[in-house]
C-alpha positions as CSV (number, residue, x, y, z in Angstrom):
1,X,-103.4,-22.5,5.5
2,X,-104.0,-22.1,9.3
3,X,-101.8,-19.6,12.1
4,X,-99.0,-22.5,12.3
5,X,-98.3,-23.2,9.2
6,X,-98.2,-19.7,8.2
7,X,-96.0,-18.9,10.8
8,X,-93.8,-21.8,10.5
9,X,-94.0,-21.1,6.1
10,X,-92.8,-17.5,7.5
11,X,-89.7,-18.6,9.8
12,X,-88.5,-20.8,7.5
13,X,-88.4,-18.1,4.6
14,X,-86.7,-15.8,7.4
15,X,-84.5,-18.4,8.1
16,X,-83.5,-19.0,4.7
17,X,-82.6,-15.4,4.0
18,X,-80.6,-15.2,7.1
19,X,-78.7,-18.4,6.4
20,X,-77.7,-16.9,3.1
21,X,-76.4,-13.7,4.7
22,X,-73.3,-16.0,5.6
23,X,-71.2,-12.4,7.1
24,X,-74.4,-11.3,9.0
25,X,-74.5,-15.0,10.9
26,X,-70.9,-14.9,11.7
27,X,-71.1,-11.7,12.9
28,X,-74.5,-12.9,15.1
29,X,-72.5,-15.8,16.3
30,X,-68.9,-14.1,16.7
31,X,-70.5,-11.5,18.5
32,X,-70.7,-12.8,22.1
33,X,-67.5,-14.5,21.7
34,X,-65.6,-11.7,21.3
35,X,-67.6,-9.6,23.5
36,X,-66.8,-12.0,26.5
37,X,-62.9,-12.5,25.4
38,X,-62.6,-8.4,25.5
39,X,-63.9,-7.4,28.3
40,X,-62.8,-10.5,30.4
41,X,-59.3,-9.1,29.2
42,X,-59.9,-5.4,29.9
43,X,-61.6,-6.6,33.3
44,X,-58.6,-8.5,34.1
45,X,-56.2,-6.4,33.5
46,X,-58.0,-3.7,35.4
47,X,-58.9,-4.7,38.4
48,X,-56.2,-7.1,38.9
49,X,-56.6,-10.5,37.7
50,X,-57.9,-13.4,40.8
51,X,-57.2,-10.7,43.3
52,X,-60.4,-8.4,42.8
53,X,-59.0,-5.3,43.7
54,X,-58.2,-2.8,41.3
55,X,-55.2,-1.3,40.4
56,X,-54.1,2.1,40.6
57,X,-50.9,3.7,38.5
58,X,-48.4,5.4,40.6
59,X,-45.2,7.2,38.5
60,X,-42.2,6.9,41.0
61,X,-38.7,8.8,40.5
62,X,-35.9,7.9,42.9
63,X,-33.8,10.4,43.3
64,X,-31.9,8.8,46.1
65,X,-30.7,5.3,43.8
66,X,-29.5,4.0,47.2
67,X,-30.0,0.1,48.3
68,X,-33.1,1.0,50.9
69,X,-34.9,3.5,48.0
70,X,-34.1,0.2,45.7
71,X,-35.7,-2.3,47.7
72,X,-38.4,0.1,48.7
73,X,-39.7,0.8,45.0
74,X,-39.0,-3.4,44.5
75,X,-41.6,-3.3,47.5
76,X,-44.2,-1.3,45.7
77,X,-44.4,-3.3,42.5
78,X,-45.0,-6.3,44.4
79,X,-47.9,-4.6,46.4
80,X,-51.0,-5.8,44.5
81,X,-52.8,-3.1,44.3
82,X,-50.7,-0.7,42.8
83,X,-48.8,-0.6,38.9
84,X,-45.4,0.9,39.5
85,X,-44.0,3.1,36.3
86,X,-41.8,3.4,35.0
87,X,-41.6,-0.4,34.6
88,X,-38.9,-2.5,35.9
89,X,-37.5,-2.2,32.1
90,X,-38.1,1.2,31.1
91,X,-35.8,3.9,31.3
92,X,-36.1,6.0,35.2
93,X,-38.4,9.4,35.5
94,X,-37.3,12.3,36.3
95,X,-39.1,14.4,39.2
96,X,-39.1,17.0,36.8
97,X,-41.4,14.8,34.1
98,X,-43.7,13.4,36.3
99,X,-44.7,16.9,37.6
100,X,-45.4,17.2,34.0
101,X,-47.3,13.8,34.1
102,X,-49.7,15.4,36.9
103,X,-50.2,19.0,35.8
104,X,-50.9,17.5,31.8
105,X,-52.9,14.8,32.9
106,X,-51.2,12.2,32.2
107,X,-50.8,10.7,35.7
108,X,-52.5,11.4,39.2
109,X,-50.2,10.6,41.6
110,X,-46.4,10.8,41.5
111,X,-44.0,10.4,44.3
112,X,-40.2,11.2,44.2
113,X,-38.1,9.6,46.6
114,X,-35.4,12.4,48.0
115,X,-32.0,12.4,48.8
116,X,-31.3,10.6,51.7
117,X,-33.7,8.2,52.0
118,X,-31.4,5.3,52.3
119,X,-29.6,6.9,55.2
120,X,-32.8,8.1,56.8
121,X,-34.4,5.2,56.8
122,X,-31.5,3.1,58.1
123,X,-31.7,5.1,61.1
124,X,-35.2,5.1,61.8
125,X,-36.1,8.7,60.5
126,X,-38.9,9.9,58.1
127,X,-37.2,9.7,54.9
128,X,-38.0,12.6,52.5
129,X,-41.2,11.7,50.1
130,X,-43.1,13.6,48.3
131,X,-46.0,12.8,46.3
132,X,-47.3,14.8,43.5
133,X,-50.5,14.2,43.1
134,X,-54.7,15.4,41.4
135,X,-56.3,15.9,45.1
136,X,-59.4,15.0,43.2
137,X,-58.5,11.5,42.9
138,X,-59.4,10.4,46.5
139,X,-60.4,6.7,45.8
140,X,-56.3,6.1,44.1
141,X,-55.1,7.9,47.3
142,X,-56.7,5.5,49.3
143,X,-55.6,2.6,47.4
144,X,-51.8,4.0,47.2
145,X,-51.5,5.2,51.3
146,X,-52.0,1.7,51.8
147,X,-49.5,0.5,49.5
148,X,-46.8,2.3,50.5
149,X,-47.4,1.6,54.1
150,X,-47.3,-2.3,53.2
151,X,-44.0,-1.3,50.8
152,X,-42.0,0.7,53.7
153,X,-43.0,-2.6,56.1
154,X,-41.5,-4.6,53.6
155,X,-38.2,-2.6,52.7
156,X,-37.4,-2.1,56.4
157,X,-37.4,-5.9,57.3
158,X,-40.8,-5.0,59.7
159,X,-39.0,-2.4,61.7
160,X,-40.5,0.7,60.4
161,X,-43.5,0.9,62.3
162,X,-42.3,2.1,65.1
163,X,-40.7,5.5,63.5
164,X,-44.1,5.5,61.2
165,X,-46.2,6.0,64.0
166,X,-44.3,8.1,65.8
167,X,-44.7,10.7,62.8
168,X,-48.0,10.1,62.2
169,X,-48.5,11.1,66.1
170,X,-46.1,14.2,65.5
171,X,-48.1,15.4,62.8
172,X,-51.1,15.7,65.4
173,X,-49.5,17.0,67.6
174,X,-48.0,14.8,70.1
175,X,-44.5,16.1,72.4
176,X,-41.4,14.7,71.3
177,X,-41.2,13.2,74.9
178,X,-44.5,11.1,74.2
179,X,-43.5,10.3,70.7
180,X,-40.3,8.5,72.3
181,X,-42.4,6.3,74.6
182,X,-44.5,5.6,71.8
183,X,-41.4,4.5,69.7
184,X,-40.1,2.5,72.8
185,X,-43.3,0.9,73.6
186,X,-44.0,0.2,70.0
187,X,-39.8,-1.4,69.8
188,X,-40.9,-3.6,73.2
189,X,-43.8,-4.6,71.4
190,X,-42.3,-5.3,68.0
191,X,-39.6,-7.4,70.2
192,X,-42.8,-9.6,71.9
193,X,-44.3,-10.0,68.9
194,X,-40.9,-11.5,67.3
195,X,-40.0,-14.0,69.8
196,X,-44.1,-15.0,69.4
197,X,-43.0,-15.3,66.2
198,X,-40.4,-17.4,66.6
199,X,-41.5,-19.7,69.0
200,X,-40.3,-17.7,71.9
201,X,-37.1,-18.9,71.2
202,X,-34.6,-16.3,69.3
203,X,-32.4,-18.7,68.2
204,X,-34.1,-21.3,66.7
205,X,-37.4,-20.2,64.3
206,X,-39.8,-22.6,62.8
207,X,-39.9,-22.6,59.4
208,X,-43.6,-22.3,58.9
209,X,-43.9,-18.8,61.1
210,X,-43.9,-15.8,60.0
211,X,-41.1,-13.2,60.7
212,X,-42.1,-10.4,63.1
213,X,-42.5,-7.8,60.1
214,X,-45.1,-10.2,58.1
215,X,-46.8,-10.8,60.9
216,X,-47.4,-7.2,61.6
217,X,-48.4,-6.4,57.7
218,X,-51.8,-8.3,58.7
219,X,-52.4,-5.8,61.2
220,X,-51.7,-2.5,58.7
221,X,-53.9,-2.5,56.2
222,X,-56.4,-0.3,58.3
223,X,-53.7,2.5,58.6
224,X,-53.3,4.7,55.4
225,X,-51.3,7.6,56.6
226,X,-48.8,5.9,58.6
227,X,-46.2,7.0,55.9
228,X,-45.2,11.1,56.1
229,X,-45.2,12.3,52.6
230,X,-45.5,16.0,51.4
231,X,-48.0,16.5,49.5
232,X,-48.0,18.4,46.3
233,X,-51.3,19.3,44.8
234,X,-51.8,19.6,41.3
235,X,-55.2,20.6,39.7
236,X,-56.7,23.2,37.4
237,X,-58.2,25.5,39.7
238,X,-61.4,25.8,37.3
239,X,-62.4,22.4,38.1
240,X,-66.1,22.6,39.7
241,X,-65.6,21.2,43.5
242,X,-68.5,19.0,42.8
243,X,-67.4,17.2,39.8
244,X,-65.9,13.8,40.3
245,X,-63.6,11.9,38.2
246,X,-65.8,8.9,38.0
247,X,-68.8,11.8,36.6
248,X,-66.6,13.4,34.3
249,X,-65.7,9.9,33.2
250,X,-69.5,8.9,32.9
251,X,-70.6,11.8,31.1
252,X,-68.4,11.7,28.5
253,X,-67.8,7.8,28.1
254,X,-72.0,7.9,27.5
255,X,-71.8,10.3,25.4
256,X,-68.8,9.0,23.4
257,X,-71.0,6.0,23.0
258,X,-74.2,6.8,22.7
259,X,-73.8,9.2,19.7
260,X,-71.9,6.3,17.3
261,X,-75.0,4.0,18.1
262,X,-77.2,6.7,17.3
263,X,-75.3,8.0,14.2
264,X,-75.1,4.0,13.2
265,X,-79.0,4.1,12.7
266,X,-79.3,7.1,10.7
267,X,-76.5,6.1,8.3
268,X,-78.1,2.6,7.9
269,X,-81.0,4.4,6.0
270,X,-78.7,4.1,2.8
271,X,-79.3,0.7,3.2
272,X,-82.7,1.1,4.0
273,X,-83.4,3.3,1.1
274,X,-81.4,1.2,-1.4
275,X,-83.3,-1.8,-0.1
276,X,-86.8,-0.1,-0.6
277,X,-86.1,1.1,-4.5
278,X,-85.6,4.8,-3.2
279,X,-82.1,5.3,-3.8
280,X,-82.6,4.0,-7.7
281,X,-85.1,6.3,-8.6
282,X,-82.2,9.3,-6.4
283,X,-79.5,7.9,-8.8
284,X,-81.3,8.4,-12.3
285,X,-82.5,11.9,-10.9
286,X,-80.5,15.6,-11.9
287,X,-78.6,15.7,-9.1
288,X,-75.1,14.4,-8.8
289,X,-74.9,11.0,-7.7
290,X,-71.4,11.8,-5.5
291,X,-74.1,14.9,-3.5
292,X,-76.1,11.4,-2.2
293,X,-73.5,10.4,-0.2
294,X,-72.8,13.8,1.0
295,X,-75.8,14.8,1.6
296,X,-76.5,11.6,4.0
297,X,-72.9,13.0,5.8
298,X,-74.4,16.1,6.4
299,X,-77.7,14.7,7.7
300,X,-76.0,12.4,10.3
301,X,-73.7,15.1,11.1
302,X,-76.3,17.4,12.1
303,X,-78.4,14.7,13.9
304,X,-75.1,14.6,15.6
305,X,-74.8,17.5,17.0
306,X,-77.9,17.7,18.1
307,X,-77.9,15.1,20.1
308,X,-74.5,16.3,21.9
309,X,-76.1,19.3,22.4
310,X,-78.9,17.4,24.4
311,X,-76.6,15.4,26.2
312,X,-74.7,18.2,27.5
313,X,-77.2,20.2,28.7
314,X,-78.9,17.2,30.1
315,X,-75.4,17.0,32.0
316,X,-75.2,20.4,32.5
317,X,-78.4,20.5,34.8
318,X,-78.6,17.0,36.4
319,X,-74.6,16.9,36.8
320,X,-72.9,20.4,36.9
321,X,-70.6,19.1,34.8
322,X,-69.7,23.1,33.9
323,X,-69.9,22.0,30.0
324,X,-70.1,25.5,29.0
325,X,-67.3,26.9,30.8
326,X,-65.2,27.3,27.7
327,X,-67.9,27.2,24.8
328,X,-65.1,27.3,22.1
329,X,-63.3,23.9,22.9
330,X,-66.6,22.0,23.6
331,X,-68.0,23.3,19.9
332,X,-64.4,22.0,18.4
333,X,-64.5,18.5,20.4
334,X,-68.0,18.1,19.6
335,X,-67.4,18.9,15.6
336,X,-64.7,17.0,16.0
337,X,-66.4,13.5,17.4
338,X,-69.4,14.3,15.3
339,X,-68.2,14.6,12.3
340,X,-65.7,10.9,13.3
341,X,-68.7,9.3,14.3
342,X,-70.5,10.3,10.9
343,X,-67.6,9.2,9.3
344,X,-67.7,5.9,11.0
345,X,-71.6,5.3,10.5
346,X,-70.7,6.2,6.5
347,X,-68.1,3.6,6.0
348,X,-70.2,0.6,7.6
349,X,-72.9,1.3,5.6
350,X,-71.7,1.6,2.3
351,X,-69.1,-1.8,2.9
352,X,-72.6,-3.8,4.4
353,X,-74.3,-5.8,1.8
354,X,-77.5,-5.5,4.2
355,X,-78.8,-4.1,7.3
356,X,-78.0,-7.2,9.3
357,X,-74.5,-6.9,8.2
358,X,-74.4,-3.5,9.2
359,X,-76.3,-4.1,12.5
360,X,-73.6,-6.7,13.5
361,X,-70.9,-5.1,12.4
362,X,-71.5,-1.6,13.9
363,X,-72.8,-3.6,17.3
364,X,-69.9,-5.0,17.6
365,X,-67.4,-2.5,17.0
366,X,-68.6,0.3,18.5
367,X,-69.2,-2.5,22.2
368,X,-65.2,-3.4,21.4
369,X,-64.2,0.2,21.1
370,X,-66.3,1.3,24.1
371,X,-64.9,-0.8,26.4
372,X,-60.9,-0.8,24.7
373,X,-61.2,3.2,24.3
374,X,-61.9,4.2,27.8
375,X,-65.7,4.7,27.8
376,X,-67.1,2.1,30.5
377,X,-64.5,2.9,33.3
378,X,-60.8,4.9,33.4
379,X,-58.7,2.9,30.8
380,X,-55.8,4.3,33.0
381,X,-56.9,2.1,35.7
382,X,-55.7,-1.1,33.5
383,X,-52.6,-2.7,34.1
384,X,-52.0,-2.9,30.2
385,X,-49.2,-4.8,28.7
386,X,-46.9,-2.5,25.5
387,X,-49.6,-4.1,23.1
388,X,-52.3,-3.6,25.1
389,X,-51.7,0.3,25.2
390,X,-51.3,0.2,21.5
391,X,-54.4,-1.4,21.1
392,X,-56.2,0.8,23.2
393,X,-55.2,4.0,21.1
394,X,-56.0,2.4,18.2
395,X,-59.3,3.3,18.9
396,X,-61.6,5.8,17.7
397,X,-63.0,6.3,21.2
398,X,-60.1,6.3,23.1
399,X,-59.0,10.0,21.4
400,X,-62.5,10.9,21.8
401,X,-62.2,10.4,25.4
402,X,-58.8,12.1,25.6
403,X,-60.4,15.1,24.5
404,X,-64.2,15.1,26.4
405,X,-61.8,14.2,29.6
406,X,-59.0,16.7,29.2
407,X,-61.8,19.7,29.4
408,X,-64.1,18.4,31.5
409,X,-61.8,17.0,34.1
410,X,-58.3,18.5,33.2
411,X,-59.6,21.8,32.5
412,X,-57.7,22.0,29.1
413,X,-58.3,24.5,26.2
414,X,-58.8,24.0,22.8
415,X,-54.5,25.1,22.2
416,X,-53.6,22.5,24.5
417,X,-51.2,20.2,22.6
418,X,-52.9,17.1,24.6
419,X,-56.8,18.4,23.4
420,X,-54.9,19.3,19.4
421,X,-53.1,15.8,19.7
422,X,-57.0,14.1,20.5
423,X,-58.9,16.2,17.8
424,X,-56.2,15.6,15.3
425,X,-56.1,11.6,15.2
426,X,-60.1,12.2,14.8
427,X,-59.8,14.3,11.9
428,X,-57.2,11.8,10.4
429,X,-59.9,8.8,10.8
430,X,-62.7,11.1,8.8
431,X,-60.4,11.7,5.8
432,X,-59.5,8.1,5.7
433,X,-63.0,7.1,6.4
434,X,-64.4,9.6,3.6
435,X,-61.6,8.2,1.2
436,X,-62.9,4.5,1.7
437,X,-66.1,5.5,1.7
438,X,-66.2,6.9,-1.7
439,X,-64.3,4.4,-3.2
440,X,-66.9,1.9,-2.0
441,X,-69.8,3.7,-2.8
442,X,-68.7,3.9,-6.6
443,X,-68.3,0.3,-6.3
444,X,-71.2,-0.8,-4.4
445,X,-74.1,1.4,-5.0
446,X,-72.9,3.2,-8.5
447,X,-71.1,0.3,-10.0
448,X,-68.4,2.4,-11.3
């Protein structure tokens, strides 16, 4: 038999044994398919759909429930870049609770609309705002100065630029003298600008031009600040003035991930071994058959702290992350993910008939959960609907997230209800997980 025909005797044996794996080649073929439909959908919903742009979250409480704060907060949800909460539906925030929103985490910016905004703003006076916000979220800042200067445009029928930018030149330090020729001269000009509008003709408008306020939102997006809001920061001051949310975010979402793909291959060695005729000649041995399984738990689990170890202090020096800062609470999220991840490497294996099975399987799980649970980018950044949100905390890795994010970023303890919340859904996987897996076990490998 020459080269080809041995190789082509070869692939069609392969080719054989794959075919008969029918769940490994619908896993091989399902695989891309629901890779692309996930993270099209996460993708959508995060950065906004056709537009592009992502969106950012912005928790609004109207204290004043007058007609101009109504129209104003109608404004913001229609801005594109930004995902007013409470919904339209949901039951009003308090200033109170989104303070609590900031300062837990929860949220990163959160403005309250005062008393007498309504008033204020009819008369062409700075309204009283105030946004609560994480100072460390610079990039959402951006995104949300510019919304609520397109917002404010909108709710005051166009006319608010003149009082905005008076402010705005207050607040550096212009005379009230020069602010009122500004406000005049920007009046004259809104006035110009409408009868441009309108065909220079006040009276009669054409139907296809734009009133004098939308033709002047054109012209705003390059001024962020024009609004005057007081600013209330809210961050732990342990944070490390170098770290970045989108670091903190990288860090642990690689880790997160990393580990179950790694954990995956050393639990697939059951497999492995009961392929090669290993694990028969373990099972008519002395020791206990049940101690096989948990012996393999505690090898994974080790190799799984291990390599958090190594990823942390690889973060550590390249990063600054400060991952030692509070030793305690990264040794109970790291026993805490390790031991979920095990868990999770376990339970594949023993319900796989083979390695491909497992391979698939674990592939495409752990690529879902990555992506659904907050490990590729912010999951806070999505615009998800009710069952999307669900969804998303039905994953493993979104409470492992929860918990990396909340010390590394939030600067949370191990007592914080948030970081016992996160640990306490993992621990509830890896009883489950360790109940399934032994009932499979008996059933697969001891045939009890």
């Amino acid at each position: 038999m020459n080269t080809w025909s041995a190789a082509l005797a070869i692939a069609r044996k392969d080719l054989s044994l794959y075919r008969r794996d029918r769940t490994g080649l619908l896993l091989g073929l399902l695989l891309p398919i629901v890779l692309v439909a996930v993270f099209g959908s996460v993708m959508k919903f995060a950065f906004g759909g056709d537009g592009g742009m992502m969106k950012v979250t912005l928790w609004v409480a109207d204290e004043d429930g007058s007609t101009e704060s109504e129209r104003f907060v109608a404004a913001l949800r229609n801005v594109s870049m930004v995902s007013v909460r409470p919904r339209a539906n949901q039951e009003p925030a308090t200033a109170e609770r989104l303070r609590e929103r900031v300062k837990d985490g929860e949220a990163h910016h959160a403005l309250v609309i005062g008393k007498g905004f309504g008033e204020l703003l009819s008369k062409g006076q700075e309204p009283p705002l105030t946004m609560v916000r994480d100072p460390g979220r610079q990039l959402e800042a951006r995104l949300i100065g510019i919304s609520m200067m397109q917002a404010m445009m909108s709710a005051g029928d166009g006319r608010a630029m003149s009082w905005m930018m008076g402010s705005m030149m207050r607040r550096q330090g212009m005379s009230e003298a020069g602010v009122k020729r500004l406000q005049a001269s920007m009046d004259a000009v809104q006035n110009v600008l409408g009868l441009f509008a309108s065909g220079s003709d006040p009276e009669v408008r054409s139907e296809s031009a734009p009133a004098a306020g939308e033709a002047s939102l054109d012209m705003t997006s390059m001024f962020m600040d024009l609004v005057p809001v007081q600013h209330e920061d809210v961050a732990p001051p342990a944070r490390p003035k170098n770290l970045g949310y989108q670091l903190a975010q990288s860090v642990s979402g690689m880790t997160v991930m990393m580990l179950m793909f790694g954990l995956m291959a050393c639990s697939s060695m059951l497999l492995i071994e009961r392929d090669q005729g290993t694990l028969r000649r373990l099972l008519v041995s002395r020791a206990p058959r049940h101690a096989l399984l948990l012996g393999k738990f505690i090898f994974c689990f080790i190799v799984g702290m291990v390599q958090l170890m190594v990823l942390f202090a690889f973060g550590e020096i390249v990063f600054s992350i400060d991952a030692y800062r509070d030793p305690l609470t990264l040794l109970a999220l790291s026993v805490t993910w390790a031991a979920a991840a095990t868990s999770f490497g376990i339970l594949v294996s023993v319900w796989a008939k083979s390695t491909k099975q497992a391979e698939g399987l674990s592939t495409l799980l752990i690529l879902v959960m990555a992506a659904l649970g907050g490990c590729w980018f912010p999951i806070q950044m999505a615009e998800l609907p009710w069952y999307g949100e669900v969804i998303t905390r039905s994953t493993l890795t979104f409470w492992a997230m929860e918990g990396f994010q909340g010390m590394f970023w939030h600067q949370k303890s191990l007592t914080d209800p948030v970081m016992l919340r996160a640990m306490g859904v993992q621990w509830g996987f890896v009883l489950i997980a360790a109940f399934l897996s032994v009932r499979l076990w008996r059933k697969r490998f001891l045939g009890t």
